[in-house]
N, C-alpha and C positions, 0 to 999 in steps of 0.2 A: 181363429186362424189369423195369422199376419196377413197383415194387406201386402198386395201382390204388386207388384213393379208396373205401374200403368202400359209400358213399353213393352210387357211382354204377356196382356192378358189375350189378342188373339192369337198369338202361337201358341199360350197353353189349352185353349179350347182343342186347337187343331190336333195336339197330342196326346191330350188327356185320355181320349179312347186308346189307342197306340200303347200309352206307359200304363195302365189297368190292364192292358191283354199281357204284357211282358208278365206282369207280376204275378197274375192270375196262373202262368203257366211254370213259374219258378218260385215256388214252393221256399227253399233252401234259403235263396236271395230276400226274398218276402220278411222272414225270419230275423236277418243278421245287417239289411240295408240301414243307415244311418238316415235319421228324421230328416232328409236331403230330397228334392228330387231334380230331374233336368229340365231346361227352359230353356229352345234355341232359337238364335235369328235364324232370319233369312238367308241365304245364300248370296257372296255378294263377287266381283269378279279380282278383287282382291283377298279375301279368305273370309273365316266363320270366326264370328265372334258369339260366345257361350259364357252364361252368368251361373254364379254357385248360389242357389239363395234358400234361407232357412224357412224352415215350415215346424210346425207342432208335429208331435209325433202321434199319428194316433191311430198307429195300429199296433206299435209294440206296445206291452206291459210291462216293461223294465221301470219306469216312470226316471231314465237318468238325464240330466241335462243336455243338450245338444253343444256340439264342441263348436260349432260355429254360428257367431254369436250378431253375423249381416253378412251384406250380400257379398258373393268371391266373386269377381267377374275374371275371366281368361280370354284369349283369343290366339289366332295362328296364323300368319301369313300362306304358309303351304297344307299342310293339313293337320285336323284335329279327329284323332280315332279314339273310338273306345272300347275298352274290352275286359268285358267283366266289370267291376269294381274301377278300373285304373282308365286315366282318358293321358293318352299323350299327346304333347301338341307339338308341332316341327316347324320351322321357318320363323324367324322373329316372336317366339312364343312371351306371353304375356299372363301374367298371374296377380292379380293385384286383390287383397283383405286387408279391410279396414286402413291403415297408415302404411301399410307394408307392399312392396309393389319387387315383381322378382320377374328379370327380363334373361331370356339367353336364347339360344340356337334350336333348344329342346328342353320340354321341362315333364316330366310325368309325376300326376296327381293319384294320391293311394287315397281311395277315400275310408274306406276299412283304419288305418291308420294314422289318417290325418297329415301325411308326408307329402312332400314335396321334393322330386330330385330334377337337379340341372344341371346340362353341362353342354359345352360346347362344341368343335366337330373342327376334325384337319382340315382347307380347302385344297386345291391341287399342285398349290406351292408348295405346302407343307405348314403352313402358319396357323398357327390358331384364330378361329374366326368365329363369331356369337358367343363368348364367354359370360355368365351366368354374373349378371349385376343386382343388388340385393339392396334396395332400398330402405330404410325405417327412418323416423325422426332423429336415431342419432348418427346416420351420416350413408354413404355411397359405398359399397365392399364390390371389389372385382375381387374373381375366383376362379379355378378349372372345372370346379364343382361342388354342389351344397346338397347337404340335405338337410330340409328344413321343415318342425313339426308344427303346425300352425294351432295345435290346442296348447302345447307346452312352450312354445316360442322359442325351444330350443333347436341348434343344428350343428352339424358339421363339416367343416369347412374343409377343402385340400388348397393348397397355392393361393389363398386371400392379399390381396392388396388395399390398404384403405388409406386416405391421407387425414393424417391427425397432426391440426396444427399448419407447422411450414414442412414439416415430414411424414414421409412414408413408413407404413407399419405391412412389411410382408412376411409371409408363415405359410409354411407347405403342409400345416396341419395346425385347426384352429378348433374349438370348441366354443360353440355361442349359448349362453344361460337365459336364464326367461329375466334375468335381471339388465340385460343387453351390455353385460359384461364377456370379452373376449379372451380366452386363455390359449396360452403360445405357449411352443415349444419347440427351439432354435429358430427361433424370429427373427428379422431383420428390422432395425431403423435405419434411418437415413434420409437424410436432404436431396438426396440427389434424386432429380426427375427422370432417372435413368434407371426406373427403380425393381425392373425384372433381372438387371447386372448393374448393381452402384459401383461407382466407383470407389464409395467406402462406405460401413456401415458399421453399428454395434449389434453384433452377435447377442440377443437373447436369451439365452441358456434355457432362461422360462420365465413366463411373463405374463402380464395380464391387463388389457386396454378396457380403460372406461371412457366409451367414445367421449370426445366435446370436454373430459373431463382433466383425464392425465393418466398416462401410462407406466406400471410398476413392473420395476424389474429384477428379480435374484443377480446372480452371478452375470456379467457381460463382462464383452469384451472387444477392442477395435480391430477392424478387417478394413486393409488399403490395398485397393487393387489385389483384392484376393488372398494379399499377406497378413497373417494373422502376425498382430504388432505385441509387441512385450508388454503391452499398458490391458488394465483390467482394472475393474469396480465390484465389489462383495453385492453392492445393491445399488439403487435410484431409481428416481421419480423421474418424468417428464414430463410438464403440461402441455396438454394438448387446446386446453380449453379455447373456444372461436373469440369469447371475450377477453380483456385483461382481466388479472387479477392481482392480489394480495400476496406477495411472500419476502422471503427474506433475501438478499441478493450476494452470493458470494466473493468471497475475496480473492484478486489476483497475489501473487507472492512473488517476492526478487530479493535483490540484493544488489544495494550501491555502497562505495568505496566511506565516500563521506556522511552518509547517512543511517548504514548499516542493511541489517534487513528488515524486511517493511512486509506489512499487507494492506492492499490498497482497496480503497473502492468498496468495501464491504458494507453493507447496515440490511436496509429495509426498504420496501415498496409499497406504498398505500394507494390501492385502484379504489378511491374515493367513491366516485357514478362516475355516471357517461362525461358531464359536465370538466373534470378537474381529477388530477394523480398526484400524489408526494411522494419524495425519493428521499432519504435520510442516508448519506453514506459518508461516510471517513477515513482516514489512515492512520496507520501506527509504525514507527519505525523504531529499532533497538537502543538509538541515542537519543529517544526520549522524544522526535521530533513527530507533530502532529499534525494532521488538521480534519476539519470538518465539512461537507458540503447539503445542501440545501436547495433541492430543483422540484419544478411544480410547472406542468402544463394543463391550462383551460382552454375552454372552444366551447360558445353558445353558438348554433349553428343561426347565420343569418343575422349576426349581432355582433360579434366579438368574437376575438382568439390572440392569446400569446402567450408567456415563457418568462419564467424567474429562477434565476441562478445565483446562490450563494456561496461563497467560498469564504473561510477564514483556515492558515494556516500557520503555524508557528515551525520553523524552520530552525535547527542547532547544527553547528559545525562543530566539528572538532571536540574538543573536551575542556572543560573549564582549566583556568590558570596557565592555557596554550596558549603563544602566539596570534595562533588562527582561529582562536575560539570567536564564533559567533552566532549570534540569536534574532532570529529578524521575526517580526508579525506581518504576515499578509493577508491581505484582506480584498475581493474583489464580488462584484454587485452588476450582475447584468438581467434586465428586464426588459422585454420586447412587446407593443400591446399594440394591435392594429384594430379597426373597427369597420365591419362589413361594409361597405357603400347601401346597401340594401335598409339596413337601421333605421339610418336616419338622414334624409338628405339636407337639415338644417343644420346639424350640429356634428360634429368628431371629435373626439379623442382616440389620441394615440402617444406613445411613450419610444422611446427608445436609449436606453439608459447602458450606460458602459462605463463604470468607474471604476479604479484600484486604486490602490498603491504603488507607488513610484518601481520601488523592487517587487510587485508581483511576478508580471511578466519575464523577468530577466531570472527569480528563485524556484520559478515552479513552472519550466517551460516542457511541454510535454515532449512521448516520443518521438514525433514528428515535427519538425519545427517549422512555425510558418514565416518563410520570408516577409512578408506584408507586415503580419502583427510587428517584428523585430525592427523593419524601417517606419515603423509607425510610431513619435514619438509624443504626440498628441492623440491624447482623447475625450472623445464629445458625447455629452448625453444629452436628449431633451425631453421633456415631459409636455404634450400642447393640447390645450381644448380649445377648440373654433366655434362661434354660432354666428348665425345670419338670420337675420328676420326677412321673411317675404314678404316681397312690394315696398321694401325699405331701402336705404341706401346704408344703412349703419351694419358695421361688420365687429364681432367683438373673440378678440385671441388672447389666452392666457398660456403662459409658457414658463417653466421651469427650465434653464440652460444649464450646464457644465462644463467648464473644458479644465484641461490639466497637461500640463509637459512634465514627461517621465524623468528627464534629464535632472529640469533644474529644481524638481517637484514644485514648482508655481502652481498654483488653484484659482480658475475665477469663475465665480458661483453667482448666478443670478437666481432670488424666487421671492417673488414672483416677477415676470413682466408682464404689463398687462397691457394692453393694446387695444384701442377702438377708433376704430377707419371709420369715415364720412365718406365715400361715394363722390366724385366730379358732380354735381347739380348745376343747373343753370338757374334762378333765382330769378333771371326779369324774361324767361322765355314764355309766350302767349301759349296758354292750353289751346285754344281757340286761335289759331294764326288766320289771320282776317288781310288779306294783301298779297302782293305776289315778291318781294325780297324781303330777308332777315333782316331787322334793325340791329347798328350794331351794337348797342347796349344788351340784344338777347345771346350775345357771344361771350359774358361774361358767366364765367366760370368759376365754383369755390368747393374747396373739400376742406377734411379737417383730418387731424390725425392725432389721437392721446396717449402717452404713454405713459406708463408709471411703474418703477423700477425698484430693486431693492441688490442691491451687488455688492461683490469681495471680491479683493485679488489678494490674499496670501501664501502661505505655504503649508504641506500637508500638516505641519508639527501645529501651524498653530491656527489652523480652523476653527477647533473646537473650543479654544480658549480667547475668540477675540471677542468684543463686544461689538452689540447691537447699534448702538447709541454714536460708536467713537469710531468702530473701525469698518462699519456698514456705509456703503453711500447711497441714499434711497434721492426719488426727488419725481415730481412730476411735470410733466412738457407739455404746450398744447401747439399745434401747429397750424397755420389755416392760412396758406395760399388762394390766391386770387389771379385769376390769368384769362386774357382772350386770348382769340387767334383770328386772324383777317388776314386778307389778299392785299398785297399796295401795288399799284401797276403792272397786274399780273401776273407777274415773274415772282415777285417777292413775299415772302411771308415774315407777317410782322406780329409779334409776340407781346406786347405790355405784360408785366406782373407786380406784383405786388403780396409781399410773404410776411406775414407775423409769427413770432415764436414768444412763449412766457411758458416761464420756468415758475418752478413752486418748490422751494427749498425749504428745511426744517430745521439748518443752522447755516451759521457764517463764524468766518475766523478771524481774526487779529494777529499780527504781526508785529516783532520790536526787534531789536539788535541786542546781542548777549554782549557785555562787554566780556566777559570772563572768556570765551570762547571765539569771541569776535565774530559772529556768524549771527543770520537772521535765523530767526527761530517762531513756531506757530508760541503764541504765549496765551491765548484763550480760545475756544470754543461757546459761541452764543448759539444760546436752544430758541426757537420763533419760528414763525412763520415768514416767508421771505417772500417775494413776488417778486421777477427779474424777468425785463421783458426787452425785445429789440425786433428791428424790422430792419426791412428794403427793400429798394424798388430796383428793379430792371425793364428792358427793354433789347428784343433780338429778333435777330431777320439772319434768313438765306435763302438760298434760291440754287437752282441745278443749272450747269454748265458745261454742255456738251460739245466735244471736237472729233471728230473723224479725219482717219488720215488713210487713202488706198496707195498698198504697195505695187511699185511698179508692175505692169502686166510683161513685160519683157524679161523680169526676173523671176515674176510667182509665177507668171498667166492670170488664168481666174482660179487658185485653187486658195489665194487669200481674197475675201471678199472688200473685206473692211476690219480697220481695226478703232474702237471706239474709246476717247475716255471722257468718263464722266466724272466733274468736279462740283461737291456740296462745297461749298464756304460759307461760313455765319459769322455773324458779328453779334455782340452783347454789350449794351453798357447795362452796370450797375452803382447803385450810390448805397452808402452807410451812413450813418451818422456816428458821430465819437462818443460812444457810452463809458468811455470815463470821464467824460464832462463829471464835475461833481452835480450837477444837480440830479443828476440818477442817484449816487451814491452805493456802484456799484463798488469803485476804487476809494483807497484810503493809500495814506503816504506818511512817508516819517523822514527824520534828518538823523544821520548818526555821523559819526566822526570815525573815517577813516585813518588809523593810526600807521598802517604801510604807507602812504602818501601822504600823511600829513596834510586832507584835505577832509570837507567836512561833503557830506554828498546826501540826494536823496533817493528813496527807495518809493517808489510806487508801486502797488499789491494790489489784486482783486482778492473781496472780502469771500468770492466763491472758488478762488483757487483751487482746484482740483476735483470741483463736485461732478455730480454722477452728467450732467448735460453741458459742462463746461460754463462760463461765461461770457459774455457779451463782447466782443471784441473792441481792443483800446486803439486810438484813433481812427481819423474818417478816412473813408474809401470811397474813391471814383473810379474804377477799375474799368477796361474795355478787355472783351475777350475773344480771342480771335480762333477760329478752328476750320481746318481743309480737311475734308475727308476726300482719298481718291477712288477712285475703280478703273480698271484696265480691263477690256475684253477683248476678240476678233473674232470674225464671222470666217468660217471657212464651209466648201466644200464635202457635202458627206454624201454617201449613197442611203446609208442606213437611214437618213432622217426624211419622212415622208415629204419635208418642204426643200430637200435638197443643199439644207445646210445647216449646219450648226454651230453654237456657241462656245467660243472656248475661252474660260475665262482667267487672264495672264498675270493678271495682281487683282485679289478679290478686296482689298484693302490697304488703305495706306496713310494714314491719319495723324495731324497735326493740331497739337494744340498750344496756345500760352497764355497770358493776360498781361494787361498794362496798369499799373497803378499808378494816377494822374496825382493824385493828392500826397502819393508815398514822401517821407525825407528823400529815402535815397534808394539803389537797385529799385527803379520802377517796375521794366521788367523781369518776368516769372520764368521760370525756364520753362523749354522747351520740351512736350512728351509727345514721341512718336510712339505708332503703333501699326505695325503692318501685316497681312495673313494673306498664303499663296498658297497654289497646289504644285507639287513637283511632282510627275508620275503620278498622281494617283493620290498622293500624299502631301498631307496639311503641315506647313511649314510657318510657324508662328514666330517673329520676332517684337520688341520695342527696344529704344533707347531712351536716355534723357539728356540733354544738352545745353550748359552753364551757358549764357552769352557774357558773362562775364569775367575778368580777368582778376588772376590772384598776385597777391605781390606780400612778402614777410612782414610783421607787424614787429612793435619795437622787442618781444619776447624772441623774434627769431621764427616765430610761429605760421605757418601759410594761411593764409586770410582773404574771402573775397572782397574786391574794391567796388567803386564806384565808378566804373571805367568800364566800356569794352572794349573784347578779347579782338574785337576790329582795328581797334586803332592801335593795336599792338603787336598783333600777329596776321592780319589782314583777313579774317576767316571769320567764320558768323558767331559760330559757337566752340569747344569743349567739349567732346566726350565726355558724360560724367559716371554711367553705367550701359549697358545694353547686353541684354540679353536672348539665344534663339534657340529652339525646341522643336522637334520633330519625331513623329513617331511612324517605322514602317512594320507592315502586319503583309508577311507575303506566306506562300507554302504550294504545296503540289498542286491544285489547283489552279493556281496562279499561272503555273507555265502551261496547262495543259493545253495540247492542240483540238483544234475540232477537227471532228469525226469529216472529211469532206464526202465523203457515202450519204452521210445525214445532211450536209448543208447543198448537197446539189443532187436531188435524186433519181434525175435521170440521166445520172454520169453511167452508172453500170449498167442501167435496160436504157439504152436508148432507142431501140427497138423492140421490145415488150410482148408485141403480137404480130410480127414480121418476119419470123424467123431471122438467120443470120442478116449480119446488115450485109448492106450492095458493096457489091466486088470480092466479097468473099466466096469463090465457088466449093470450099470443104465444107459440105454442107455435116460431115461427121466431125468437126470439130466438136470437142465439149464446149457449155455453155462454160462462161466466166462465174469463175467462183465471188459470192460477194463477202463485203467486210463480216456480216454476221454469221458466216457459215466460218468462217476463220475464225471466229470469236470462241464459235463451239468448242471446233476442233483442238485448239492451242490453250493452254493453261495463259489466265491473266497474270501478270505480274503486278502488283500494287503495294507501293506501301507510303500510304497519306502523313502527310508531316509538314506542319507550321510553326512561324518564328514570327515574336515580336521583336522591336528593337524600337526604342527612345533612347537618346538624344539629348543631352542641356547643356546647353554652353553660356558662361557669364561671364560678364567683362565688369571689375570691380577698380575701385581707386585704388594705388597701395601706396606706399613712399613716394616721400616729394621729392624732384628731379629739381636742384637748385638751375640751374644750369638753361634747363629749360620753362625755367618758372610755370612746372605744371607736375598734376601728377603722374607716375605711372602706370600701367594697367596692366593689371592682374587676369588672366585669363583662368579661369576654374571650368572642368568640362568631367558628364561621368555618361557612362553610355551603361544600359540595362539590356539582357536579352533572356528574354523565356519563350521556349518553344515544346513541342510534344513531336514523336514518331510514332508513326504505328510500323511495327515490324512488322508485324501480320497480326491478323486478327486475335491473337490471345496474346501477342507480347505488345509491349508501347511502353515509351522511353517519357519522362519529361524531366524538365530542367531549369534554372533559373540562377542568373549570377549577374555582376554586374562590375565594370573597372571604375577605376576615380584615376583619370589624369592628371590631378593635382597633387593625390597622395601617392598616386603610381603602388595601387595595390588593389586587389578583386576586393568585391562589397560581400557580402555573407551568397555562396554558393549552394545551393540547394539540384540532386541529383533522387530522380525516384525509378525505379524500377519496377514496371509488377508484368504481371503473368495469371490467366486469369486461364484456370485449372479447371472449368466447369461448376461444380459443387464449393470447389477453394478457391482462396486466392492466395498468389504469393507478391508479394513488394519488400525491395531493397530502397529504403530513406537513407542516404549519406548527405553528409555537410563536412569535405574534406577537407577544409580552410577555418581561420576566425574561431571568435571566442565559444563557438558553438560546436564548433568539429565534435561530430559523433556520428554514429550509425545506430541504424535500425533494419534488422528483418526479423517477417513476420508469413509463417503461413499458417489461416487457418479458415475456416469453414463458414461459407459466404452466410449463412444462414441465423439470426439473432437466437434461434432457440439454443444453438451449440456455440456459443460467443466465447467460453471455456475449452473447448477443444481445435487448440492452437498452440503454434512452440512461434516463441518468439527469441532474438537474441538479439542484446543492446548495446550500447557505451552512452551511460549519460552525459547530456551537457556541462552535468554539474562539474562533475571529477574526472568523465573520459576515463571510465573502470566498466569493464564488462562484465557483463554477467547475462544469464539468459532463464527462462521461465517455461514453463509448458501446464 
């Protein structure tokens, strides 16, 4: 005999006499009863719970196997009867064998037949209420009712709902097999979580779901909003499967003016493991024009994750021996790698790589066109690995860089750079500080920093074909400043430094005069090791300078407290030495004969002319450098601020810099760079200038030239305008203006008597109470609709033409202002938009306008760009959901040719 459920051996004592008298007196039953018996709990004041559990049979002589094959446990919130053979249970009833658990309002068990029926019950609404949910390993079925065979695993369903997948699988008659395959007949799919009325579905015809797996279908058809649509399928598949998987991916189809018709996007999908996927897809178009793509995302949880995209495309116009015939290759390579913080907290890698071709972007812009990418005319990639050693000061970064301008297809390609930082150390500081002040030799401070480089600036045509050796610039730097910092009569801060640099080059050049061409020209290239080294010292101080000024109390009162400004100014001397002294033997020189002047002249050259760290600078320097930084604030009057006042600050910056060069021939002084930042409203308002202190006067070509003069003793003024330019960006929207609630910010405006009844002096004591803002709020429908605007701002001020007249230049004002903002109409509509003017060109920048509308289950968007080389449109509505990514009508005009056409 099976052993018996620990939990229920003193209740079977207690019944055992009980179920022996039943049987003893029912003959018939005795005969035909299944190898089963009953075993109940206790009575408890929420309901009875009752277990099904197997026994040997041994009173029949049938000798057939028992169809249940462990324990059924049931229970009932309201009650559990039984009668005959069959036990009904009512209220939250509960059925649970083996993996299989079946919950609804009411379930009755045929034990004669091994069935199971459920179903659920009107409440006084009218709604259906405890509907009959049917659990197994492959997934959750709601239904109106089941009946279901627990030896055969078979049943049948009325009105089933299941979600397979991102959608719903519902059928008002279903049939379940012992293989836990489902067969339909006028079935419903659909995405939509509205799924007792979708708002659209595929009609069924007859079908067949294999949960978690994928669903097969005969004949279907589309139902939108109940309107059975002219579109039909003979058959299809759906996966349902919880995992990704393996298949093939199809193609969209169109047709453009210049390219013909095409199918796009088509190949394959390889679900690798959990780990990493491959996507293999392409295009084909009728003039022959192609291309290929290449994408792969991985993820090690806790370690890594990122993204690689391939593209190569070969693009044809027109038709050979045309005009306009042409043939372009694009090619574009983006790869994204980031690395969990969690990995490793010594070391990182990461990647972020974005390169094409010049014409990628501009020949294969998709439907939607992104303003950004289009004013984006530079692109950057980098590739970085970091490590740090702990308890060290040594820090070591390897970097792969990229950049590239689409315009003029320039390339400059660094790999590797390599980089290793020394940490600030103090070198004569006491482990052991034995005293009570810092000596000041333990203030002396040194880091070090090495670089080592390998770079190209070319063009796309001829990266691939320059040389290593010739057109590469590699070289390595080492750097190692030395600097204290100390107090000098308190106020002042005094800085000594002292900085080394050495270079490490692996050639040098030589220089001569062509007579044939009369020009200087590189005439060799020497292969060595080179060592090129220079220094300097400085010395700098500043100190803070504070003034206060209160404005009249007769004209503020006290509502301006104080207005403060603070002024930094520093000073710096530094020295060079002249490293084209020849005993370096950095510089070389030569004589050649000038044949326009008829004079013989010489040409001094550094042998490192244009190498990757530059070279040492030619004659000596005593340069002083002078810099004010300002700040502007006032103390006002607040309620809001617990101390009664606050800071508001009226110029957050305002900064001057120059230098003097004591040793220079001639222009000692550097010019002049300002730089200042304010807040206006709310909003950050950034300018700089730069300002010549010298004056220009015609050279003997006729040519404007700065002198040796200043613009003071000429025009009585400091400096020139040479540039300056200012930027601001405002970000407002509904928000912005919204008022407060004064119910909410004062709350015993409307009960000011609470528990008083009416207030004094009002004898109506039947007056209604005052209605408040939230009871209004109820009553009245809100009006809302949220909407925000960016706007930036650049205005530059450039040199142009020389003003004879005025012996200066004049100034060129350039200015372009940008605006993008969004609306929400309401909640399912919302506007956004993005354009931008040039006052210099007096014409809109590339305009971009989007429209959607969000359908529930669909969506719809209108994409126009009704200006510029881009003017096209796009709409698309189709169904929000990745499984039905294909069922969609779209209608376009490409950028290419501005020819429509549309696809579904």
């Amino acid at each position: 005999m099976a052993t018996i459920n620990q939990s229920y051996r003193s209740t079977f004592l207690k019944l055992g006499f009980l179920l022996a008298f039943t049987l003893l007196n029912h003959p018939v039953i005795l005969a035909t009863i299944p190898s089963v018996f009953y075993q109940t709990d206790s009575l408890t004041s929420v309901g009875r719970r009752d277990t099904l559990i197997s026994q040997p049979d041994t009173v029949s002589t049938t000798g057939r196997k028992p169809f249940i094959e462990s324990e059924v446990k049931y229970s009932a919130s309201d009650s559990i009867t039984f009668l005959g053979r069959k036990v009904f249970l009512f209220g939250d009833a509960q059925v649970s064998y083996q993996d299989v658990l079946l919950t609804a309002y009411k379930i009755e068990l045929d034990l004669d037949s091994s069935l199971a029926y459920a179903t659920g019950r009107i409440d006084s609404t009218g709604n259906e209420v405890g509907l009959p949910v049917f659990k197994d390993p492959s997934g959750e079925y709601t239904m109106r009712s089941i009946r279901y065979n627990f030896e055969t695993e078979k049943a049948i369903i009325e009105h089933v709902v299941t979600e397979q997948g991102e959608g719903y699988v519902v059928s008002q008659k279903a049939k379940k097999t012992e293989e836990n395959v489902y067969c339909l007949r006028n079935g419903k799919y659909t995405t939509c979580n509205n799924h007792d009325h979708p708002h659209f579905y595929l009609n069924l015809t007859k079908a067949k779901v294999i949960p978690g797996k994928k669903i097969i279908t005969g004949p279907a058809y589309l139902v939108v909003e109940d309107v059975i649509m002219p579109i039909a399928i003979p058959f299809g598949f759906v996966p349902s499967t919880s995992t990704y998987s393996s298949g093939f991916i199809l193609p969209s189809y169109g047709e453009e003016s210049s390219r013909g018709f095409f199918l796009r996007d088509g190949g394959y999908y390889w679900a690798a493991n959990d780990y990493f996927d491959l996507s293999l897809t392409g295009d084909i178009y009728s003039n022959l024009s192609w291309g290929a793509r290449v994408a792969s995302r991985y993820k090690v949880r806790y370690k890594f994750s990122g993204s690689f995209n391939f593209q190569y495309i070969t693009n044809i116009t027109s038709e050979k021996d045309l005009p306009d015939y042409s043939k372009s290759k694009d090619m574009s390579i983006s790869w994204s790698h980031s690395q969990d913080s969690k990995a490793n907290p010594y070391s990182r890698f990461s990647a972020s790589v974005n390169f094409s071709t010049s014409s990628f972007d501009r020949n294969n812009v998709g439907s939607i066109i992104d303003p950004v990418q289009l004013a984006t005319n530079t692109k950057r990639s980098s590739i970085s690995y970091s490590r740090q050693w702990p308890d060290s000061p040594f820090n070591l970064s390897v970097n792969l860089q990229h950049s590239q301008n689409s315009r003029d297809t320039t390339i400059d390609l660094t790999m590797p750079n390599l980089t290793l930082t020394m940490n600030r150390i103090y070198p004569f500081k006491r482990k052991n500080k034995v005293g009570s002040d810092e000596r000041w030799y333990e203030k002396v401070s040194l880091s070090y920093t090495g670089n080592a480089s390998n770079t190209i600036s070319t063009h796309e045509s001829e990266l691939f074909e320059s040389s290593l050796a010739q057109d590469w610039k590699n070289g390595i730097q080492h750097s190692i400043p030395v600097s204290m910092n100390f107090k000098l009569f308190r106020y002042f801060t005094l800085s000594p430094s002292f900085s080394y640099k050495e270079r490490w080059y692996f050639k040098s050049i030589r220089k001569s005069y062509d007579e044939e061409s009369q020009s200087i020209v590189n005439t060799d290239t020497i292969e060595g090791f080179n060592r090129v080294y220079d220094y300097s010292f400085s010395i700098g101080t500043q100190t803070k300078i504070y003034t206060f000024y209160r404005p009249s109390r007769k004209l503020f009162g006290d509502a301006i407290q104080a207005i403060r400004h603070m002024m930094t100014p520093s000073v710096s001397m530094s020295y060079r030495p002249d490293f084209s002294d020849p005993k370096y033997g950095y510089y070389e020189w030569f004589e050649y004969y000038d044949a326009i002047n008829d004079t013989i002249k010489n040409y001094e050259y550094s042998i490192y002319e244009g190498a990757l760290y530059g070279s040492p600078g030619k004659g000596e320097s005593a340069s002083m450098s002078l810099g004010l930084n300002n700040n502007l604030e006032m103390k006002v009057k607040s309620k809001k601020d617990s101390t009664g006042y606050k800071k508001i600050s009226i110029l957050e910056s305002l900064n001057f810099s120059t230098s003097y060069n004591f040793l220079a021939d001639s222009m000692n002084l550097q010019k002049i760079s300002m730089s200042g930042r304010t807040k206006i409203f709310g909003t950050s308002v950034n300018f700089n200038a730069i300002f010549d202190p010298y004056s220009i006067q015609l050279n003997q070509n006729g040519s404007p030239t700065r002198v040796d003069r200043y613009i003071w003793k000429d025009k009585k003024k400091i400096a020139r305008l040479e540039s300056a330019s200012l930027s601001f960006g405002l970000n407002f929207g509904s928000k912005t203006f919204q008022k407060k609630d004064k119910s909410q910010s004062d709350p015993d405006q409307n009960n000011q008597f609470p528990n008083d009844g009416p207030p004094p002096g009002n004898d109506n004591i039947n007056q209604p109470p005052p209605v408040d803002a939230e009871t209004i709020k109820r009553e009245y429908a809100q009006f809302s609709m949220p909407w925000n605007i960016s706007l930036n701002y650049n205005m530059r001020v450039t040199q142009d033409g020389f003003n004879e007249e005025k012996m200066d230049y004049d100034k060129k004002i350039t200015a372009d202002v940008s605006i993008s903002g969004n609306i929400e109409l309401t909640k399912k509509w919302g506007i956004n938009f993005s354009t931008g003017y040039s006052f210099d060109d007096k014409e809109l920048s590339h305009t971009n306008i989007r429209i959607s509308r969000d359908l529930h289950c669909w969506n719809m968007s209108f994409n126009l760009v009704p200006i510029g080389t881009y003017k096209s449109y796009f709409f698309s509505i189709a169904v929000n959901s990745s499984m039905l990514r294909d069922l969609k009508y779209e209608k376009r005009s490409h950028a290419r040719d501005n020819a429509s056409f549309s696809s579904f």
